[in-house]
BALOBA-1460 file (C-alpha; in Angstrom, 3 decimals):
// residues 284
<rec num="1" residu="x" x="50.111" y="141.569" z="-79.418"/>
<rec num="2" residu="x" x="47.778" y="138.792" z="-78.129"/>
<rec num="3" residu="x" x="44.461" y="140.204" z="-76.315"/>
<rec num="4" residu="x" x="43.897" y="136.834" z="-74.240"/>
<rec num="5" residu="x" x="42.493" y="137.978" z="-71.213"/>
<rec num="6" residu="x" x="43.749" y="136.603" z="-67.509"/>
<rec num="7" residu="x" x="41.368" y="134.073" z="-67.501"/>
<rec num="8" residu="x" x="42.423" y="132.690" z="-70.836"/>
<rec num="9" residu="x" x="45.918" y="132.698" z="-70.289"/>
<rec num="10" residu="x" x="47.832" y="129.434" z="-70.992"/>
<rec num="11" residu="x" x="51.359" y="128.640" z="-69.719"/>
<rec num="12" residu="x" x="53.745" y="126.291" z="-71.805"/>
<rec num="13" residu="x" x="57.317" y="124.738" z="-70.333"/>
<rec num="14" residu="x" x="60.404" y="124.354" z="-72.533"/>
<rec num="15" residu="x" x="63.533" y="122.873" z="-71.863"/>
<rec num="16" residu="x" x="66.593" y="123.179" z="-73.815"/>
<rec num="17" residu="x" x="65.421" y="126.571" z="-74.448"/>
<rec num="18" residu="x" x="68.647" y="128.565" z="-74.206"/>
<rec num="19" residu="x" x="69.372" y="128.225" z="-77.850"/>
<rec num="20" residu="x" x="67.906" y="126.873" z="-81.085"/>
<rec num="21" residu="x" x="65.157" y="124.364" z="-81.343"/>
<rec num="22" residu="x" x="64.254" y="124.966" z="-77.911"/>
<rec num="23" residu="x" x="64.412" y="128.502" z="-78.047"/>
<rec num="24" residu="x" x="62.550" y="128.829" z="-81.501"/>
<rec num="25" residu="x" x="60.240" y="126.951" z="-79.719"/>
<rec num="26" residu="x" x="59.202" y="128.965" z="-76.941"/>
<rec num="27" residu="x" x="59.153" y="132.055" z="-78.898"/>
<rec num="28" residu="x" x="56.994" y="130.500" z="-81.383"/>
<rec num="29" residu="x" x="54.473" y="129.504" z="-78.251"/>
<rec num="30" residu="x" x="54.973" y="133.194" z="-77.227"/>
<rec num="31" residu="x" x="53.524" y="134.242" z="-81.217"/>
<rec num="32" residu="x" x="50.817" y="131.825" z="-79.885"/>
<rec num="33" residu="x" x="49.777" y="133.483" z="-76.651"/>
<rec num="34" residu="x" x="51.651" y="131.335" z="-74.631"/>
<rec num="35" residu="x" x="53.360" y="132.684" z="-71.387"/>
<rec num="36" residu="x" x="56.780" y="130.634" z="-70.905"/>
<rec num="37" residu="x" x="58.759" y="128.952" z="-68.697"/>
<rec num="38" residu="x" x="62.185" y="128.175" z="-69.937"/>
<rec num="39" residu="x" x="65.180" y="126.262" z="-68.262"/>
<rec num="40" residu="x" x="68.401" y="124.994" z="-69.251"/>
<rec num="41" residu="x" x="71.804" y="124.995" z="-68.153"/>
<rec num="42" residu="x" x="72.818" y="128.508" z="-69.387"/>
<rec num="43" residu="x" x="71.250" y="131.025" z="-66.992"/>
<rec num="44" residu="x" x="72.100" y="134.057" z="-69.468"/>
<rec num="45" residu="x" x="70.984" y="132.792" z="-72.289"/>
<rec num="46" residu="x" x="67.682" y="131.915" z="-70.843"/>
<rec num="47" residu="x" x="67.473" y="135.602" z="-69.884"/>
<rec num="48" residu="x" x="67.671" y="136.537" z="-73.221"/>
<rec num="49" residu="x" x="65.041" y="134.668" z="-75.087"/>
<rec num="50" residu="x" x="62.896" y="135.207" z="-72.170"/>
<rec num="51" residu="x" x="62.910" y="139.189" z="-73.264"/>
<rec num="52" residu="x" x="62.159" y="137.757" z="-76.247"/>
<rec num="53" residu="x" x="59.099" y="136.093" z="-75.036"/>
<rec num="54" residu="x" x="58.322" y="139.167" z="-73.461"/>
<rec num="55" residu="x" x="58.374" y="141.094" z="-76.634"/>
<rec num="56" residu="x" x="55.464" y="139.504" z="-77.907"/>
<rec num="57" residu="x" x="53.347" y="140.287" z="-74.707"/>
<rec num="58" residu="x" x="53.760" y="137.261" z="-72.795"/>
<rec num="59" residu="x" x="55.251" y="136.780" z="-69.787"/>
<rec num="60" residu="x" x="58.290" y="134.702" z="-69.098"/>
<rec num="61" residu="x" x="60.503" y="132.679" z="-66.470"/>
<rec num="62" residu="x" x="64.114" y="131.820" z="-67.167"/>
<rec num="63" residu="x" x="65.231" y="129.557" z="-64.475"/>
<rec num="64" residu="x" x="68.625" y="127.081" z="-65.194"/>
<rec num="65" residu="x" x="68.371" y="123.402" z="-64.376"/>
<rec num="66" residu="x" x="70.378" y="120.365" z="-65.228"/>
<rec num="67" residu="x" x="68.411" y="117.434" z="-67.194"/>
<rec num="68" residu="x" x="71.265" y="114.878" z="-65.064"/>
<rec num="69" residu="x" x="70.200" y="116.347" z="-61.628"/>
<rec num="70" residu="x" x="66.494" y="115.370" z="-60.423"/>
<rec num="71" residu="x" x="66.287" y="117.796" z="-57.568"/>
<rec num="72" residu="x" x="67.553" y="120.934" z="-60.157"/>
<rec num="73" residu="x" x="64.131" y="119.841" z="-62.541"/>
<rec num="74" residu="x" x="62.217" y="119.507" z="-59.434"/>
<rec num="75" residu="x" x="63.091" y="122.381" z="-58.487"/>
<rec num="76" residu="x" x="62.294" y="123.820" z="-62.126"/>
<rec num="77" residu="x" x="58.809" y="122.225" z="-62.039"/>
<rec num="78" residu="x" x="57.617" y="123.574" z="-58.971"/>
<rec num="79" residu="x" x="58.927" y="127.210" z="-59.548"/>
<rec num="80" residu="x" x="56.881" y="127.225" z="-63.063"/>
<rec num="81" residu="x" x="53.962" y="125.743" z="-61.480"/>
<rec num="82" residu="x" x="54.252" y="128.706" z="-58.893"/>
<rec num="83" residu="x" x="54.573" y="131.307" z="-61.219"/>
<rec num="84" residu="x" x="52.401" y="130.025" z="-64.027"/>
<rec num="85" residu="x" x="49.423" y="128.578" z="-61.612"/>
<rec num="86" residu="x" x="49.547" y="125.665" z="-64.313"/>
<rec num="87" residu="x" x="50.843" y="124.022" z="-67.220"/>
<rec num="88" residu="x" x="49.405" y="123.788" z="-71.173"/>
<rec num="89" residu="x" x="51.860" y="122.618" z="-72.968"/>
<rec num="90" residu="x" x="55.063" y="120.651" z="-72.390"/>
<rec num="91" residu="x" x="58.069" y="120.668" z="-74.608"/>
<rec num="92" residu="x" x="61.160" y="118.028" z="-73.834"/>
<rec num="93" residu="x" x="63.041" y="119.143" z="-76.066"/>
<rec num="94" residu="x" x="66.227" y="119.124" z="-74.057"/>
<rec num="95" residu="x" x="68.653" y="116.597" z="-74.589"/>
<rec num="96" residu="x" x="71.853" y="115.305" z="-73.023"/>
<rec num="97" residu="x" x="75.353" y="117.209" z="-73.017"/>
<rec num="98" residu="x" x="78.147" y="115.185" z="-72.798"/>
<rec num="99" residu="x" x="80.968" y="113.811" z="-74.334"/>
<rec num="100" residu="x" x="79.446" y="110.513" z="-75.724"/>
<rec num="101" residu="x" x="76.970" y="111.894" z="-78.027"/>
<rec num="102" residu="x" x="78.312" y="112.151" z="-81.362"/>
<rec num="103" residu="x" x="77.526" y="115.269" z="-83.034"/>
<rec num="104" residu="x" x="76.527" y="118.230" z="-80.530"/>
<rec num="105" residu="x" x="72.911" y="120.021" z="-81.251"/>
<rec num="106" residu="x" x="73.672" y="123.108" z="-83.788"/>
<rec num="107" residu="x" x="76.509" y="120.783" z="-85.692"/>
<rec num="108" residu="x" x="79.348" y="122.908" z="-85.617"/>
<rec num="109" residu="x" x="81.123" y="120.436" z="-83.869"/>
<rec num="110" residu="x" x="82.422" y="116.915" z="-83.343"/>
<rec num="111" residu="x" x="81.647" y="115.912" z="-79.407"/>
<rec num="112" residu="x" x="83.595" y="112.405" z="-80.141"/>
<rec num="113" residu="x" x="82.782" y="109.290" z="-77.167"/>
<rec num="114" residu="x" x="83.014" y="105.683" z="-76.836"/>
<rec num="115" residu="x" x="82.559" y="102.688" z="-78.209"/>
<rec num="116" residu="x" x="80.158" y="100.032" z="-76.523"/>
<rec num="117" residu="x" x="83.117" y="98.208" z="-75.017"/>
<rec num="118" residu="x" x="85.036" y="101.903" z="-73.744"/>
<rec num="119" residu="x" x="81.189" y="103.156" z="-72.311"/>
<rec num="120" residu="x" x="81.644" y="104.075" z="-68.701"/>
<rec num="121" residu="x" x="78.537" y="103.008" z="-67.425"/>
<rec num="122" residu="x" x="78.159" y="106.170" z="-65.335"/>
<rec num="123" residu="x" x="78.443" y="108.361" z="-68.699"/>
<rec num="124" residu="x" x="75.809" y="105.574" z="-70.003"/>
<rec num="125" residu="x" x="73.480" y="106.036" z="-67.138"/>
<rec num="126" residu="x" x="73.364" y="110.208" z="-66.775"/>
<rec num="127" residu="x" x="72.433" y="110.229" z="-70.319"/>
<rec num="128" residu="x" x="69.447" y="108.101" z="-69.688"/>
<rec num="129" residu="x" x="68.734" y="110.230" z="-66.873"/>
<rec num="130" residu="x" x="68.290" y="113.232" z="-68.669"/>
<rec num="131" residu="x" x="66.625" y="111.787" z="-71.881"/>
<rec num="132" residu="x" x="64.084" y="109.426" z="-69.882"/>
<rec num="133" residu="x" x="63.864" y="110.141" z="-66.302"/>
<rec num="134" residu="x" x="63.976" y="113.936" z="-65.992"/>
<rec num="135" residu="x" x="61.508" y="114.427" z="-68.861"/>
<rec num="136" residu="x" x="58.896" y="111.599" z="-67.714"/>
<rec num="137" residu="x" x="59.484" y="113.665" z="-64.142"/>
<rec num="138" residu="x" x="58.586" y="117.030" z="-66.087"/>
<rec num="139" residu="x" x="55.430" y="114.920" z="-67.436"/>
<rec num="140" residu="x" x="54.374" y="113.801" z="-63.688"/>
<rec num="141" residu="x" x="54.782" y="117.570" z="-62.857"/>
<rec num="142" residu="x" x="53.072" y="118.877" z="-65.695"/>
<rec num="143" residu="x" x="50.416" y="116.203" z="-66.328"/>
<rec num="144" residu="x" x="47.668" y="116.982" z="-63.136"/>
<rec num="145" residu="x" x="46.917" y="120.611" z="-64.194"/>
<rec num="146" residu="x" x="46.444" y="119.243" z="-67.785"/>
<rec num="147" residu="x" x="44.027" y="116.708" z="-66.476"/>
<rec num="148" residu="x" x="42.215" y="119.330" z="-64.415"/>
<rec num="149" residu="x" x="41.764" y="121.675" z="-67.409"/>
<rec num="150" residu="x" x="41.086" y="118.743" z="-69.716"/>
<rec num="151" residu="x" x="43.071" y="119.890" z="-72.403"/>
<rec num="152" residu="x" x="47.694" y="119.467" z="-72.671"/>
<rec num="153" residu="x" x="50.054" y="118.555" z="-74.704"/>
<rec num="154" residu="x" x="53.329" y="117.222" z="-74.781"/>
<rec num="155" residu="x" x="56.316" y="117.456" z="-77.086"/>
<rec num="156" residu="x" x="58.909" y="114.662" z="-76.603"/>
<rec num="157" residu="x" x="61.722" y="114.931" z="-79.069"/>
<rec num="158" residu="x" x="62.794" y="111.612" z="-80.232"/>
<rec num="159" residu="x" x="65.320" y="110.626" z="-82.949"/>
<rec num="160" residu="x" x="66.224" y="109.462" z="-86.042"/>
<rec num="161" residu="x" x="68.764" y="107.128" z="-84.491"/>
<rec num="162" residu="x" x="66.212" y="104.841" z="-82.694"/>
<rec num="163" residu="x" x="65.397" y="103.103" z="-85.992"/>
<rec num="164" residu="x" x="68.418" y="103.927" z="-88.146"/>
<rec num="165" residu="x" x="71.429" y="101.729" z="-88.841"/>
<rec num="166" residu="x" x="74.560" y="103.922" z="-87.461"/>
<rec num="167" residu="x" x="76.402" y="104.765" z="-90.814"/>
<rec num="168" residu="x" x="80.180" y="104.847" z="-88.900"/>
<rec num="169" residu="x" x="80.968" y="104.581" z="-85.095"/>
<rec num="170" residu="x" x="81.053" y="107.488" z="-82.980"/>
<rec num="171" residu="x" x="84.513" y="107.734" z="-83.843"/>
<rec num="172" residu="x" x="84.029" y="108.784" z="-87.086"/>
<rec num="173" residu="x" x="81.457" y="111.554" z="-88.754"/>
<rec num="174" residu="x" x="78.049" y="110.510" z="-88.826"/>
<rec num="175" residu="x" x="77.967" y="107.891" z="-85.695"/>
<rec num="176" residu="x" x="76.282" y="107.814" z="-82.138"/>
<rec num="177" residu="x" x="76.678" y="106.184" z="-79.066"/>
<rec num="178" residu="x" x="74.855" y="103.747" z="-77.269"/>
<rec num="179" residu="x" x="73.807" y="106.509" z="-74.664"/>
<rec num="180" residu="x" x="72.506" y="108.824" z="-77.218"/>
<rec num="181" residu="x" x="70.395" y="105.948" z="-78.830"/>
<rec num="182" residu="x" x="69.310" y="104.417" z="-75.598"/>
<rec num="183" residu="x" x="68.095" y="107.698" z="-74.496"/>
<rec num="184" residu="x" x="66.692" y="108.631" z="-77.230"/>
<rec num="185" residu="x" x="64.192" y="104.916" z="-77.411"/>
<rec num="186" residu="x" x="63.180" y="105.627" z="-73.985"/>
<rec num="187" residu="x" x="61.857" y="108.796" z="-74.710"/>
<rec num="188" residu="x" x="60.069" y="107.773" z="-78.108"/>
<rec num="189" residu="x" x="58.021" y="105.113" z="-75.499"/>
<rec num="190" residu="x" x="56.472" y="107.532" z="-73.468"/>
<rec num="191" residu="x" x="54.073" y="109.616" z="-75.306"/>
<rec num="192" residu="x" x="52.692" y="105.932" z="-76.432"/>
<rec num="193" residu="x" x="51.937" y="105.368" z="-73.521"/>
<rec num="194" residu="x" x="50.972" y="108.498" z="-72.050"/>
<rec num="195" residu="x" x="48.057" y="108.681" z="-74.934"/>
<rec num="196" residu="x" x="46.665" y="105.097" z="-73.640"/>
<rec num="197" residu="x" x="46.682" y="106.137" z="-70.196"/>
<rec num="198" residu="x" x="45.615" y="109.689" z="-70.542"/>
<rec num="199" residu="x" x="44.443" y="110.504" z="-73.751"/>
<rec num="200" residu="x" x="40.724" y="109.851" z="-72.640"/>
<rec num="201" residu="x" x="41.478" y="112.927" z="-69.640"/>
<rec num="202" residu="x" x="42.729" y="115.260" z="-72.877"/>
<rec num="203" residu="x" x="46.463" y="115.079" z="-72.910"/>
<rec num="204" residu="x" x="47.922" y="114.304" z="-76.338"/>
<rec num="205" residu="x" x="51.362" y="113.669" z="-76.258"/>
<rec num="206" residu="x" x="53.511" y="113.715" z="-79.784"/>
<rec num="207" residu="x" x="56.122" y="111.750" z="-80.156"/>
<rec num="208" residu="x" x="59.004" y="114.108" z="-82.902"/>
<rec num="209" residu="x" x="62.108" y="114.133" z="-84.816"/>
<rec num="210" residu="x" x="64.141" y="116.736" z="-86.246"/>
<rec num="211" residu="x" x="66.032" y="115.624" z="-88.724"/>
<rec num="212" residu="x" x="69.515" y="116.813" z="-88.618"/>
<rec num="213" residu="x" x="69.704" y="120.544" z="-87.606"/>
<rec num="214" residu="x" x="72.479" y="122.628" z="-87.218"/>
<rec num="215" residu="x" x="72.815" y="126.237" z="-86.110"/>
<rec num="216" residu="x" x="74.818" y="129.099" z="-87.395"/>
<rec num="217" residu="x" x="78.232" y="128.817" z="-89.049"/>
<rec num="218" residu="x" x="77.635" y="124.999" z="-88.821"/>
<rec num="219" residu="x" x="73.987" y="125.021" z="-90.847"/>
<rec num="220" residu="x" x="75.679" y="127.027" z="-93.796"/>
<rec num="221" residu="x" x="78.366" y="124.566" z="-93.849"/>
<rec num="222" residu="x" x="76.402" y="121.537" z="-93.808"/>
<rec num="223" residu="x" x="74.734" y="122.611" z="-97.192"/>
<rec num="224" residu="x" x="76.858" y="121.125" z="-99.922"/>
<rec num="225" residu="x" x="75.796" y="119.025" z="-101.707"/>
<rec num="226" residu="x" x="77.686" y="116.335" z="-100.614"/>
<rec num="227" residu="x" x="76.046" y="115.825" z="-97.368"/>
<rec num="228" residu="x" x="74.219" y="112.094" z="-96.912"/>
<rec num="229" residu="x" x="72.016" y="114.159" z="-94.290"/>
<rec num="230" residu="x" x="69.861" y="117.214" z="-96.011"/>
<rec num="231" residu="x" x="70.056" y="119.711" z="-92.620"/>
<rec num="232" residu="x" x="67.485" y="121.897" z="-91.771"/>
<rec num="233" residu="x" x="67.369" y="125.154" z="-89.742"/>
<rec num="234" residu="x" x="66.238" y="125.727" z="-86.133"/>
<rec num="235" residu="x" x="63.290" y="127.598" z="-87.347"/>
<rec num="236" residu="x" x="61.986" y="124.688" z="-88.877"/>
<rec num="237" residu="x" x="61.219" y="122.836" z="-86.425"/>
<rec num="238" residu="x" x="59.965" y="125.666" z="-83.632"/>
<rec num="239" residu="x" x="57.292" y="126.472" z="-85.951"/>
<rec num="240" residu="x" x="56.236" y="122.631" z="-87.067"/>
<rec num="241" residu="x" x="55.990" y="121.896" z="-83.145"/>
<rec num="242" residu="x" x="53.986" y="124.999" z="-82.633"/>
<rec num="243" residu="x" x="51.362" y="123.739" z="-85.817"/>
<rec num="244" residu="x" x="51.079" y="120.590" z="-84.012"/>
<rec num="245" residu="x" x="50.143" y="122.410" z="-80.330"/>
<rec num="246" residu="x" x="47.954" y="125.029" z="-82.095"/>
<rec num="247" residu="x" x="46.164" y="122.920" z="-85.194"/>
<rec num="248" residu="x" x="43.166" y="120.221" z="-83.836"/>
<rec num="249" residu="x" x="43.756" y="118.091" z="-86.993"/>
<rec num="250" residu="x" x="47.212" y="117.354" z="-86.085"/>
<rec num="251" residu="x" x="45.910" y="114.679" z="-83.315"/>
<rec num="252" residu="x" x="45.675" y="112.524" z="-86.464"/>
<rec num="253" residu="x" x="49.479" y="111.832" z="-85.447"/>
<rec num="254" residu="x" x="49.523" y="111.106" z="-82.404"/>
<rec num="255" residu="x" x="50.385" y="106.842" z="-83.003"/>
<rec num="256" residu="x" x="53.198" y="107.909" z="-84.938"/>
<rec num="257" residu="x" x="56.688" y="109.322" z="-84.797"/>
<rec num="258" residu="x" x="56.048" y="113.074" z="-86.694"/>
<rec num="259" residu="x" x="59.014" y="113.990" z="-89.021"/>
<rec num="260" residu="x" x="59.017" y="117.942" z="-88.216"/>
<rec num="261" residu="x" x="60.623" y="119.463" z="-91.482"/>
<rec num="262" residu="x" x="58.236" y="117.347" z="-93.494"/>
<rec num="263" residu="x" x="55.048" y="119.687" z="-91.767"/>
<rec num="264" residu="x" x="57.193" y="122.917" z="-92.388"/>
<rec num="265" residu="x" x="57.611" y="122.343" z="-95.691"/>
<rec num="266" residu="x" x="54.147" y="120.731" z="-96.733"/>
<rec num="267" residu="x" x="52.243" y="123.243" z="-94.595"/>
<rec num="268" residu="x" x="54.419" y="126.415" z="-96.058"/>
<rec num="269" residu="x" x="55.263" y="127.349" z="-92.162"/>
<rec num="270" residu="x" x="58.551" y="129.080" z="-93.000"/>
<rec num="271" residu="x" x="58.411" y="131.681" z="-95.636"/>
<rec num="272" residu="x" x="61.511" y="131.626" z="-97.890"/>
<rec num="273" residu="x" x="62.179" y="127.902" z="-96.800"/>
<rec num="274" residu="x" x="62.090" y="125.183" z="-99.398"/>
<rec num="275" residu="x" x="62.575" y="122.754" z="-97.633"/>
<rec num="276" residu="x" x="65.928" y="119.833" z="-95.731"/>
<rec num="277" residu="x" x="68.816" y="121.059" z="-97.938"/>
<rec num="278" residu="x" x="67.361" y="124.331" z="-98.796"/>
<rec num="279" residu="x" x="69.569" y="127.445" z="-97.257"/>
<rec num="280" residu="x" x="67.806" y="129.972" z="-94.880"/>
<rec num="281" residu="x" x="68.917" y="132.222" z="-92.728"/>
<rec num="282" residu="x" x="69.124" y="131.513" z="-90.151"/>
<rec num="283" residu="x" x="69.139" y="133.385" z="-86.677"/>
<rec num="284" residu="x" x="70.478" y="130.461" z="-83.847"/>
């Protein structure tokens, strides 16, 4: 267990912690000494890595939101900021749910969507509300109590997509949609500029990818050989974000876009890993 005394207690926020990257995340912050505020939609889950949290002496607060709803992550923000007194460290990890994404997080299935010329605009627009808005409205939340402790950081997971040609449409394996992307190239702007702006007051803000992860069934599946896409597990990427929140050399990245498998794997963070492609097992 961690001996960090009141004083030096340190509170981190998570979303999309109800399952894999987010939830390897906050219990990799908890192995850090962080106490934890999770949210996303799934109130039970939540509950259940927040015993997790718990079991490495930290506290925790599970409290559901919806990325697509602004007063549901207000509401979020101001709870944490109740309960924790501040915030440390900031991790957007949560990402946009519906049907005109492509692939779903975990890859055990195929969530289909439109073409550019079939988007509904709507469908268009709530994915750039929860990519962009809600987790630039987490940052204005999160951002004074940084500046007033001088030290923060934030996590903003980006994607491969916003520099990749698509290799299909969304229509067939492999694609994305123009809401994914678009959401996804807003969100790999803001830690830029958030480092101008603030990085003199002590907030570092990385901008990350994942790679292609998949959870479960769907990681051991997406093995063979055959794959154009080496995937990588969940666990991968929990403990590369919590080397670059824990490790003072790692601010050498901050003006680029951080590939998190390549730290895993070139800083031996996962024991029995060797690496995208390699098989592990896997918990998520």
């Amino acid at each position: 267990m961690n001996s960090m005394t009141e004083d030096d207690r340190r509170v981190a926020w998570v979303t999309g912690a109800s399952r894999g990257i987010g939830a390897d995340t906050a219990l990799r912050l908890a192995e850090l000494g962080y106490d934890v505020a999770l949210t996303a939609r799934d109130q039970g889950r939540l509950e259940q890595v927040a015993k997790e949290v718990e079991g490495w002496g930290r506290r925790a607060l599970a409290k559901a939101s919806d990325l697509t709803d602004r007063g549901s992550i207000v509401a979020f923000a101001d709870a944490a900021q109740a309960w924790g007194g501040r915030c440390d460290v900031l991790c957007n990890i949560g990402v946009y749910q519906g049907p005109n994404i492509g692939p779903r997080p975990g890859g055990q299935d195929w969530a289909g969507g439109n073409l550019v010329m079939e988007m509904p605009i709507d469908e268009l627009a709530l994915s750039l509300e929860a990519d962009v808005v809600a987790p630039v409205l987490l940052c204005q939340r999160a951002i004074p109590s940084m500046v007033a402790s001088g030290d923060g950081v934030i996590i903003n997971m980006s994607s491969s997509v916003v520099y990749l040609e698509p290799w299909g449409t969304i229509k067939e394996d492999r694609g994305w949609s123009l809401s994914y992307a678009a959401g996804k190239a807003g969100i790999d702007q803001v830690g830029k500029l958030i480092n101008v702006e603030l990085g003199s007051a002590g907030i570092r803000a990385y901008t990350v990818e994942p790679g292609y992860v998949a959870y479960g069934e769907g990681f051991r599946n997406r093995l063979s050989p055959n794959e154009r896409v080496p995937v990588c597990p969940a666990e991968a990427i929990g403990t590369a974000i919590a080397w670059l929140v824990r490790t003072p050399e790692a601010t050498r990245l901050l003006s680029k876009r951080i590939y998190l498998p390549a730290i895993t794997e070139k800083q031996r963070l996962l024991s029995g890993w060797d690496g995208p492609g390699s098989p592990y097992p896997t918990r998520w």
